[in-house]
LOBADO-315762 format. One record per residue (C-alpha): residue in three letters; x, y, z. Coordinates in steps of 0.1 Angstrom, whole numbers, plus 5000, padded with zeros to 4 digits. Layout:
N
AlaXYZ/...
***
This chain:
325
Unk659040993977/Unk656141233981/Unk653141133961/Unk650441393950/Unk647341153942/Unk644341263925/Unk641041063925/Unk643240783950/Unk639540733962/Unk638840553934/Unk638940193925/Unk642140213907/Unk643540563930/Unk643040373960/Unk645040013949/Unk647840243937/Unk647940463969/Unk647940113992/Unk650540003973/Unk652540323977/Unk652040354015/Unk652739984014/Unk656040073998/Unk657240374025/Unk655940674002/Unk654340914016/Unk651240984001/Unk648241283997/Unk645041213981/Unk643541483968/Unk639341373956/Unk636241563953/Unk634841163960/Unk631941193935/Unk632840863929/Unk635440773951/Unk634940663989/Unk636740844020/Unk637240474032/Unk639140324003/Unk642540564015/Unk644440344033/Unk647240544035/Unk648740894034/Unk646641204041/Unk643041304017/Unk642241594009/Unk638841673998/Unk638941913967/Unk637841933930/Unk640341973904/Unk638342223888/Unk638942493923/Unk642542603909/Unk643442783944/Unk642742523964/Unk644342253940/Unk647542423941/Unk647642513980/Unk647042183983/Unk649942103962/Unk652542393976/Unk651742244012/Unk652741934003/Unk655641943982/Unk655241633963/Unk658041493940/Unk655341383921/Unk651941383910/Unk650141053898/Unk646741153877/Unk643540933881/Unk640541173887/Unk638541153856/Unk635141043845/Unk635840683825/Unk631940533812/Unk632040513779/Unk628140523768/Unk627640853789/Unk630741013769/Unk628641003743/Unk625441113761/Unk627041393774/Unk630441493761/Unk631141823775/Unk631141683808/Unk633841463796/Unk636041783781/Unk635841993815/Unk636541693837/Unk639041443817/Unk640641763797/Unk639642113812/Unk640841983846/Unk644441793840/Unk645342143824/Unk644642303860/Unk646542023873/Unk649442033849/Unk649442453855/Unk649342393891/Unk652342143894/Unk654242383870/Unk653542693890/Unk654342473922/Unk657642283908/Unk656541953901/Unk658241823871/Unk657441433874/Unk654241333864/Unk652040973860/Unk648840983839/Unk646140773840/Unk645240743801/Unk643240463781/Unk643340193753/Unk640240413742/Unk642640653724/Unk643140413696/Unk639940373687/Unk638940053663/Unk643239983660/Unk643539773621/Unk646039533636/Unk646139343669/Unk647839383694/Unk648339753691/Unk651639923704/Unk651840253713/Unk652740343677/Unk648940263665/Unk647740593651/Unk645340753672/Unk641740753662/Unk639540743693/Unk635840693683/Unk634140803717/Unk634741183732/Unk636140963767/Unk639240843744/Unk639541183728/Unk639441383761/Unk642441143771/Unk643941183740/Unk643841593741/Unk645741563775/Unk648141343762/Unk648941573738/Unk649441883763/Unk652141633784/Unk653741583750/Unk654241953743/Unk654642043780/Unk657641833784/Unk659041953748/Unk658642303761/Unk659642253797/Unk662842033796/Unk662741973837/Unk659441833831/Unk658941423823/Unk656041243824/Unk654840863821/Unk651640803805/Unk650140413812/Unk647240363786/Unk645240133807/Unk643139813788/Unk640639693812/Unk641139683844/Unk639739403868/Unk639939253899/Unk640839353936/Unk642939393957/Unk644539033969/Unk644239124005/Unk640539204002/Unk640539504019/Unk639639753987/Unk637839683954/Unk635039833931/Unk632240033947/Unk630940253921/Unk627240363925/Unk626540223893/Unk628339943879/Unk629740033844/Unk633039713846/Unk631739373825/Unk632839143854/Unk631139353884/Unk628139343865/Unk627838983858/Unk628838913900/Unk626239193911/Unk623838963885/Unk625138623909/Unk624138843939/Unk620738913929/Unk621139283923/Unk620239283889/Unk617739023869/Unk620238933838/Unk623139073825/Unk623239273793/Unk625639173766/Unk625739423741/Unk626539303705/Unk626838933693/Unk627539023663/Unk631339153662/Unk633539023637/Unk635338773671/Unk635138453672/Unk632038433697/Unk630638743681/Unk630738953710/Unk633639193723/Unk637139093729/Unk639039273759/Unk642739263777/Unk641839223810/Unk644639353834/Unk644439283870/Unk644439583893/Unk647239503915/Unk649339433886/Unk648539783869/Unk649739913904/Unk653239773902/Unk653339943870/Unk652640273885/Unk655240173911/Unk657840133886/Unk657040423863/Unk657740633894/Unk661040443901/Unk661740493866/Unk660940913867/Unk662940923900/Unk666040763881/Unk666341013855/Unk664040843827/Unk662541053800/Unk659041113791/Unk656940813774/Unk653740653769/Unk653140313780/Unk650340043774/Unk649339863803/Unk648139513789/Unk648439123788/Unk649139093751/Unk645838863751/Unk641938883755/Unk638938743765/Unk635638733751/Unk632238873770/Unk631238553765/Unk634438393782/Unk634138633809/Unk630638523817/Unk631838153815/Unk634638223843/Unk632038403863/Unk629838103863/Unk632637873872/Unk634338093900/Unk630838183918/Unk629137793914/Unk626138003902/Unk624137993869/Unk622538313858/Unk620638483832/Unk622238613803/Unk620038863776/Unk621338963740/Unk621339323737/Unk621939573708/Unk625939683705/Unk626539983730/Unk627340303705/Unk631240353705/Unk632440013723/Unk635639883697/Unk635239493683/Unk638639383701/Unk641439583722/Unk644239393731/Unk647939573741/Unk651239443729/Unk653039543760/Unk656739453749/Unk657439853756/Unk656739873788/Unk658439553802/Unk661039673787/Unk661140043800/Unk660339953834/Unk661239593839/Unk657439553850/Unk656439153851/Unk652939093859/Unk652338853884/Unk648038763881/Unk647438723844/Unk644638463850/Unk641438563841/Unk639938303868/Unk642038473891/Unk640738793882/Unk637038723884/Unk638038523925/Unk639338823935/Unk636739083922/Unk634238763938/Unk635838803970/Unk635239103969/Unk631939163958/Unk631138913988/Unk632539124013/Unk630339423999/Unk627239204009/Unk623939343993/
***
């Protein structure tokens, strides 16, 4: 198939566009790389160009032809939502409605969104399924949440059009063949942050709240390896491309870890102590967000292959390794 990619730059675009290319699509990333790297593409053809430039987003779509579009461009940090929310609106909202105008206009009717666990907000019951009510507390989870809404009533008003929306938990790791991973400017992920502490690059590591009602006190998260949310975007595509009808999808373990845990499994991965300081809860972080994922194994047949949380942490170590300082 054809694949329209936005933000494959990225650290989760460009594990889904290696594993595309690995798989005989053909791909086009389309990325304004304000945080993405020109590098990271392993496959297919880029195109530099911001969603937000209508024209060019849809010449860039009418040249191509894509069966399908898969949507990852989006700004994702959580604290600066708050700081600065309209940025959030244009870029995570604004901009997937040029996108979805554009594939309309253009005759793309299969579409893969990149959406988050953020749209439930502080869920009552654990794990949540994709029937959880939606109450995000940050304006990130609500910009994601807005757009899911415009797939819903696109598709209800467009009968040609079906979508796939994978509400991602947190994503971790690298790639197994070490060739892409994390390489954000600023390190926002819990686990890059506590290996860029091993490296050196920073003095401690932050942990933000002790004092959640978990049994450590501090945050609980379902940590989902990257190359395993890629297979899911691999079979949502299959699934689109054999007829299936629009749905929305939590990409998830069914379990989680605690910060604390997480900084354990650094420790024993890397061989290296490091300092730890207790920091004041980050405004809008959840006290636990863990998926039930019965629906989409079921939907898509997707079996996740690295749910190992010392697995994880090797691979993002590998990684990080490679980086250097």
């Amino acid at each position: 198939m054809r694949v329209f990619v936005t933000g494959g730059a990225g650290y989760i675009g460009s594990h889904i566009v290696k594993l595309l290319g690995e798989s005989g699509h053909d791909v086009l990333t389309y990325d304004n790389l304000s945080t993405g790297n020109s590098w990271a593409v392993l496959y297919g053809t880029l195109v530099e160009g911001d969603l937000a430039d209508k024209a060019g987003l849809k010449a860039a779509l009418q040249e191509f032809n894509p069966d399908a579009v898969m949507h990852f461009a989006a700004s994702i940090v959580v604290p600066e939502s708050v700081a600065h929310p309209l940025k959030y609106y244009r870029n995570n909202t604004a901009n997937t409605l040029n996108l979805l105008e554009s594939a309309k206009e253009t005759g793309v009717n299969k579409f893969i969104f990149s959406s988050t666990a953020a749209v439930y907000g502080m869920p009552e019951n654990l794990p949540v399924n994709e029937e959880t009510p939606l109450k995000p507390i940050n304006p990130y989870g609500t910009s994601k949440m807005v757009t899911e809404f415009a797939l819903r009533d696109m598709a209800y008003a467009h009968s040609d059009f079906h979508y796939v929306s994978l509400r991602y938990f947190n994503v971790a790791g690298a790639d197994k063949d070490n060739k892409i991973g994390q390489a954000y400017k600023e390190a926002t992920h819990l686990i890059t942050r506590a290996l860029k502490t091993v490296k050196g690059e920073q003095s401690h590591l932050d942990i933000f709240g002790t004092d959640y009602p978990t049994p450590d006190g501090t945050c609980l998260r379902d940590y989902i390896h990257v190359d395993d949310l890629a297979s899911a975007h691999l079979a949502a595509l299959m699934y689109l491309a054999d007829g299936g009808s629009s749905t929305v999808l939590n990409c998830g373990y069914g379990h989680g870890y605690s910060v604390k845990e997480v900084v354990d499994a650094v420790k024993k991965i890397t061989g290296i102590d490091f300092k730890t300081i207790e920091a004041p809860r980050r405004e809008g972080d959840p006290a636990a967000l863990i998926a039930d994922n019965t629906k989409i194994k079921k939907t898509l047949g997707w079996a996740p292959k690295y749910d190992d949380l010392l697995y994880i942490v090797k691979t993002a170590w590998d990684w990080e390794s490679k980086l250097g300082k």
